[in-house]
N, C-alpha and C positions, 0 to 999 in steps of 0.2 A: 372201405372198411368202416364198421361203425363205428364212432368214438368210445365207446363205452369196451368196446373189443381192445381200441389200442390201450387203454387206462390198463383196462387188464391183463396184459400183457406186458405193458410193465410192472405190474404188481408183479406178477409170477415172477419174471426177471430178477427184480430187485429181490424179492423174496429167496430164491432159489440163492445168489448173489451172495446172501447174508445167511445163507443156510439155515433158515428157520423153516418149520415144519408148517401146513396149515394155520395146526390148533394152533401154532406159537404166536402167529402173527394176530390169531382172533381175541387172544392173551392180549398181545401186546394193546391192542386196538380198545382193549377193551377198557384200559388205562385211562381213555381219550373222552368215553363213548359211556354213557350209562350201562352198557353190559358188555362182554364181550361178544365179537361175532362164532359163531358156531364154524367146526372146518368145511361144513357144506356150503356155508356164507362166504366165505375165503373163496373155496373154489368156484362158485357161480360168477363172482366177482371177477377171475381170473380168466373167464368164459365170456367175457363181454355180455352176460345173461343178468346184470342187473345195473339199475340206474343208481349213479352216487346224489348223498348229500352233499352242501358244503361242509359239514359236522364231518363225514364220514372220510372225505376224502384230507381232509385235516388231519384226520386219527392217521389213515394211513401212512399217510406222509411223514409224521412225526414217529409210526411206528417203526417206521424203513430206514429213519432217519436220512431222510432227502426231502425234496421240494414239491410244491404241488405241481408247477410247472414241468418238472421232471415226470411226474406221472402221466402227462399229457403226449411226452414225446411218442414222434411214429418214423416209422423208414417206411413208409409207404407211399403210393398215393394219395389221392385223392379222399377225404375223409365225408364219411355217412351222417349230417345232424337231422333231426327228426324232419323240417322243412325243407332239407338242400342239401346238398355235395356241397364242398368248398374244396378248393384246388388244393394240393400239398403247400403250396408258397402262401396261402394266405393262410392257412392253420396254423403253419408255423410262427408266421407274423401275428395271431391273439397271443401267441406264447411269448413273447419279448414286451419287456418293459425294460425304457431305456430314462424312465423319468421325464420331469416335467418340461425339462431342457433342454433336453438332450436330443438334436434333430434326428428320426431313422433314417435319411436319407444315407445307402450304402451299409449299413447298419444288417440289416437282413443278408443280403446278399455274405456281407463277411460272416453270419451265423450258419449258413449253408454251406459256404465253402469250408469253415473248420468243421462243421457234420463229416462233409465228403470227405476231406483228409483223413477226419479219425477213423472214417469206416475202411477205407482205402488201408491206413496202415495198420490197422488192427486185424489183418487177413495174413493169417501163417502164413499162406504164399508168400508175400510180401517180405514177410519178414525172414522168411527162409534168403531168399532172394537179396536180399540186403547185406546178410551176412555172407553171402557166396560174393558178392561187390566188395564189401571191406575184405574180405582175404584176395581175390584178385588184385586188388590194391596191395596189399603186401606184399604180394610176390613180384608186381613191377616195380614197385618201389627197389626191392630187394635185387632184382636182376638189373636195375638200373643205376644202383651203388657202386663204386667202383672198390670200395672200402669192406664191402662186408665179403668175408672169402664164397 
């Protein structure tokens, strides 16, 4: 996937998220931005069909009110840059900053295992299933009381 696809695909995300329209977001952006963006700009955007500034994608961020890094995230593979593919594990790792001192060793690895969890538990299934677990639990608790009639 191209990077410029995933950018935009969290734009829509967060956008749709925060329930602002298009034009709202071209509004909002435009706060940032010597004009604002037109909804046709919005949605090319959202299409991976145009390339960001650093100006531009500042606005956005501030307009979504979230991070640039956050714009960046993908659940996908392998990501598209104009010279090269880059694996999912290293795309993810331009996106962490862990400061000047702070060694990444292990570092990455624990930012992909909490990806996977949250994707994992953020799946209705899942969470159907959980709640079908906590009442199974109730009920053995309950037939294994000797106290409760």
């Amino acid at each position: 996937m191209r990077v410029e696809a995933v950018i935009g695909q969290q734009i829509a995300h967060l956008r749709e998220a925060r329930q602002m329209s298009l034009t709202q977001l071209g509004r909002a952006m435009g706060r940032y931005l010597d004009k604002p963006w037109s909804r046709q700009a919005v949605h090319q955007a959202e299409r991976g069909r145009r390339a960001f500034t650093a100006a531009e994608l500042a606005a956005v961020a501030l307009a979504l009110d979230t991070s640039i890094p956050a714009l960046f995230l993908a659940d996908t593979g392998p990501i598209e840059l104009p010279g090269t593919t880059v694996t999912a594990e290293d795309y993810r790792a331009i996106l962490l900053y862990a400061g000047d001192e702070v060694p990444l060793d292990g570092l990455e690895e624990l930012i992909v295992a909490l990806h996977d969890i949250a994707e994992v538990l953020s799946r209705p299934t899942l969470a159907r299933l959980a709640k079908i677990g906590r009442i199974a639990e109730q009920v053995a608790s309950a037939e294994s009381d000797p106290w409760i009639p």
